[in-house]
C-alpha positions as CSV (number, residue, x, y, z in Angstrom):
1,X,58.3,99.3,47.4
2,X,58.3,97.4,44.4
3,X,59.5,98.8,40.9
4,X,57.8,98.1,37.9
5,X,59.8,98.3,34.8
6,X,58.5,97.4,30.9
7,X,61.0,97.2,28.1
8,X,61.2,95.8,24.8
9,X,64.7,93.6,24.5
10,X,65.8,91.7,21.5
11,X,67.0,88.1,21.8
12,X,68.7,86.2,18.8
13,X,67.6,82.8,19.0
14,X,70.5,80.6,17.7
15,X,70.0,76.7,16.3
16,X,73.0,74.7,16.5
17,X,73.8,70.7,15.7
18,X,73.4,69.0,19.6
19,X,75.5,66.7,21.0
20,X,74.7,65.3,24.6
21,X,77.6,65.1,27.5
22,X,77.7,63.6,30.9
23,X,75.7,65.5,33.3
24,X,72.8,68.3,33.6
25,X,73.8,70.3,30.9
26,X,74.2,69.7,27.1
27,X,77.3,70.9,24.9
28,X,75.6,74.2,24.9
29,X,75.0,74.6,28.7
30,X,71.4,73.9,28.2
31,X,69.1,72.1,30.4
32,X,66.5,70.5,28.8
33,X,63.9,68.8,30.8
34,X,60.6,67.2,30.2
35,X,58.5,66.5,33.2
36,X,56.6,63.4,33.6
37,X,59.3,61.2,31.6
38,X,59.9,57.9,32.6
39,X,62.9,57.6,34.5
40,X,65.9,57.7,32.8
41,X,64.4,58.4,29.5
42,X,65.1,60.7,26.7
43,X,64.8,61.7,23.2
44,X,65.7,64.4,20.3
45,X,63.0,67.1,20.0
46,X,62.2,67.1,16.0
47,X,61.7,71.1,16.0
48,X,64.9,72.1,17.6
49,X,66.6,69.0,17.9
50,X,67.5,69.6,21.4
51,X,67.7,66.5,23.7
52,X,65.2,66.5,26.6
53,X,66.2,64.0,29.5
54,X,63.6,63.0,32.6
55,X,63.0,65.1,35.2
56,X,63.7,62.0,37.8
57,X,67.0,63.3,38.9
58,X,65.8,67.1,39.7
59,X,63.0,66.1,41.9
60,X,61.5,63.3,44.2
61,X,58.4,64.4,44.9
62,X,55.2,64.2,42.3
63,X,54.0,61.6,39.9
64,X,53.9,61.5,36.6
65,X,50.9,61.5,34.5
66,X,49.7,61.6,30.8
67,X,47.7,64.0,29.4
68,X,44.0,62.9,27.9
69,X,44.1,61.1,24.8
70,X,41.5,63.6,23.4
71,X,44.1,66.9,23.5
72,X,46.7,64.4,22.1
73,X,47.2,65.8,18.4
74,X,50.1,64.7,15.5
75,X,51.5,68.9,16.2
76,X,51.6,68.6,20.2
77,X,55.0,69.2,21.6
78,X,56.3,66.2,22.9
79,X,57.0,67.6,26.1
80,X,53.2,68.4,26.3
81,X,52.5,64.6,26.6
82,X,53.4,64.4,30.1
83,X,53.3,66.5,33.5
84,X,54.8,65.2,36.6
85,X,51.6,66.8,39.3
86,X,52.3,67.1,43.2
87,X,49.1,66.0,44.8
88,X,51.2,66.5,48.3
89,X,53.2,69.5,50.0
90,X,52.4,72.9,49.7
91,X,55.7,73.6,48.3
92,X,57.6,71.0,45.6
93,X,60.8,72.7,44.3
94,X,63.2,71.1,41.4
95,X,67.1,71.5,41.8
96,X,69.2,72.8,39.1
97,X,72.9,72.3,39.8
98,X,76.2,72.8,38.5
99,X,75.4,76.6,37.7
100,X,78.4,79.1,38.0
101,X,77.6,81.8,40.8
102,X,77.3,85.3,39.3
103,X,76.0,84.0,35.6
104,X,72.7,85.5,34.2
105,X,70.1,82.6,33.1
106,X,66.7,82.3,31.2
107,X,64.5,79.9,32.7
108,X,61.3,78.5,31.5
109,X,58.8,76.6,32.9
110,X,55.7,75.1,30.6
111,X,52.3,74.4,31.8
112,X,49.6,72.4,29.3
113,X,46.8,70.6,31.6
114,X,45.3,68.5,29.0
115,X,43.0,66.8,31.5
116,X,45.7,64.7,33.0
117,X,43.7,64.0,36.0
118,X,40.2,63.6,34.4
119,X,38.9,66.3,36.6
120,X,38.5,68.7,33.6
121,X,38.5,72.2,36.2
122,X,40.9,75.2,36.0
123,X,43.8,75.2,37.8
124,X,45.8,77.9,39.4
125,X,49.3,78.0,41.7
126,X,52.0,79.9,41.9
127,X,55.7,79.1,40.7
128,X,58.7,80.6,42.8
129,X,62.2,81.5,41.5
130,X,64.0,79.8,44.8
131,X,62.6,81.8,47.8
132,X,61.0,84.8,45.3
133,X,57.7,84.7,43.7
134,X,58.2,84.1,40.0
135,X,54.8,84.2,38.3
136,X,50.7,82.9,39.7
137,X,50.2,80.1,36.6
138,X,46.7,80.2,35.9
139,X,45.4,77.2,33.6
140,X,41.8,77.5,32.4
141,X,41.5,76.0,28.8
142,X,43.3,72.1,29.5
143,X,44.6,73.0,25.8
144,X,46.5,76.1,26.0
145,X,49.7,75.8,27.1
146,X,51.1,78.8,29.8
147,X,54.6,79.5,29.6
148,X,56.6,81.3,32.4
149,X,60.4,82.8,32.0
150,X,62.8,84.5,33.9
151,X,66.1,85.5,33.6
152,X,68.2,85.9,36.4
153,X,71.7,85.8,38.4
154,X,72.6,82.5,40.0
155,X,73.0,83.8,43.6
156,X,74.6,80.1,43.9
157,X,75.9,76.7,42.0
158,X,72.2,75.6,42.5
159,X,69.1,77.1,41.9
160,X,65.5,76.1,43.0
161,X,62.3,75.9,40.6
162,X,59.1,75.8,43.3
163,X,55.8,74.9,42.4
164,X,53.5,76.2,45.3
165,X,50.4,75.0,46.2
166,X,47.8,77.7,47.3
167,X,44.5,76.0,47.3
168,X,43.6,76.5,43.6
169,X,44.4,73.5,42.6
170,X,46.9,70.7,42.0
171,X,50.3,72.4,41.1
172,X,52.0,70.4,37.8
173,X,54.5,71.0,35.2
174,X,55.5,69.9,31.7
175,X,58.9,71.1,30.9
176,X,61.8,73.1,32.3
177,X,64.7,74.6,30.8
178,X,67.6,76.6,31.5
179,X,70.0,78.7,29.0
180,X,72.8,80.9,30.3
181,X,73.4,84.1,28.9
182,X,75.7,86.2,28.0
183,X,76.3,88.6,30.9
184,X,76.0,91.5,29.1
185,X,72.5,90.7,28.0
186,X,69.5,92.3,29.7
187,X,71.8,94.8,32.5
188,X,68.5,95.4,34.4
189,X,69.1,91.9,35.7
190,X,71.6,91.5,38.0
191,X,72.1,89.9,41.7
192,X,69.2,92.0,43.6
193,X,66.5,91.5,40.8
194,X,65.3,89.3,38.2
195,X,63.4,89.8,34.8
196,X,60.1,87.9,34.2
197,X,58.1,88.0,31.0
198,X,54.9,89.5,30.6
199,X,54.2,89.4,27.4
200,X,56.1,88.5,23.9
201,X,55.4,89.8,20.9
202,X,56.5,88.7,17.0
203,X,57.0,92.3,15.3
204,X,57.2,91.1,11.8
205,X,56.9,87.9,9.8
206,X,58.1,84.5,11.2
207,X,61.4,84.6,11.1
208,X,61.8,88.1,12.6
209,X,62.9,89.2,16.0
210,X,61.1,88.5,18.9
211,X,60.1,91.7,21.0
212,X,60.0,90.6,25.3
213,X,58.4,92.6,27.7
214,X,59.7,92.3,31.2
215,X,58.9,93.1,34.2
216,X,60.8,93.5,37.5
């Protein structure tokens, strides 16, 4: 039987000065990844001056594409330029590595169509936490972007981000990013269960704190 559980959490969001070490993970234990990027690229993201590498060595399958020139606008995200798209497999999964077994995460997964493929239809697939069913991404205006998180307990060093494909279209992504937690945070997830938004919600004015619904 499958609980359902709704809460409002707070999350401080923190900005700090970057710098960028050898490996997955920036100086923060970030991962910071924007799909579609030429291999071996990267570059410092002017809003939160995070540095956002290639997806190239988290996955082999796919191919990158660029999105229309027509949605391209001077306040896009940059990692809304590009989407790596898996026009083969039913089931295309990125590798995170390096995690420490036991620690709580928040992962997110972006989604902005923008026409890539010059087929101009909706799109609709599901994303998978590892073997578990994260969230159905359902893409029907090419400029609004979907955004998927999670936070859960790495069962392992490693964790798997699937894109499944299940016949509603061609599965694609346009960033992914990881950020471990504190432990403490969020007790409702632990090893057996995992926390996905449903909906987010600013309570006050812009810089105020930013209420999270969750759901089991």
């Amino acid at each position: 039987m499958t609980v359902w559980c709704r809460c409002m959490l707070f999350l401080s969001l923190l900005s700090t000065d970057i710098k960028w070490v050898r490996g997955q993970f920036d100086s923060n234990g970030f991962i910071n990844i924007d799909c579609g990027l030429p291999e071996n690229d990267s570059y410092v993201d002017g809003p939160t001056k995070l540095l956002y590498i290639s997806d190239s060595q988290f996955i082999d399958t796919g191919a990158n594409y660029n999105i229309s020139r027509e949605y391209v606008t001077a306040s896009l995200l940059r990692q809304y330029l590009t989407v790596r798209s898996f026009n083969s497999g039913t089931r295309n999964c990125y590798l995170l590595k390096s995690l420490v077994p036991g620690w709580k995460y928040l992962i997110r997964a972006t989604f902005l169509y923008g026409n890539y493929d010059g087929l101009n239809k909706s799109v609709m697939f599901d994303l998978h936490n590892g073997v578990n069913f994260w969230k159905t991404v359902n893409i029907s205006d090419p400029v609004a972007p979907v955004i998927a998180e999670v936070i859960t307990v790495a069962a392992a060093d490693y964790v798997h981000i699937c894109l499944v494909n299940t016949g509603g279209g061609t599965p694609f992504i346009s960033s992914l990013d990881l950020r471990p937690l504190q432990n403490s945070l969020y007790p409702l997830a632990n090893s057996t269960q995992s926390l996905s938004v449903v909906k987010r919600i600013n309570a006050g004015p812009t810089d105020a704190t930013i209420i999270r619904h969750f759901q089991i």
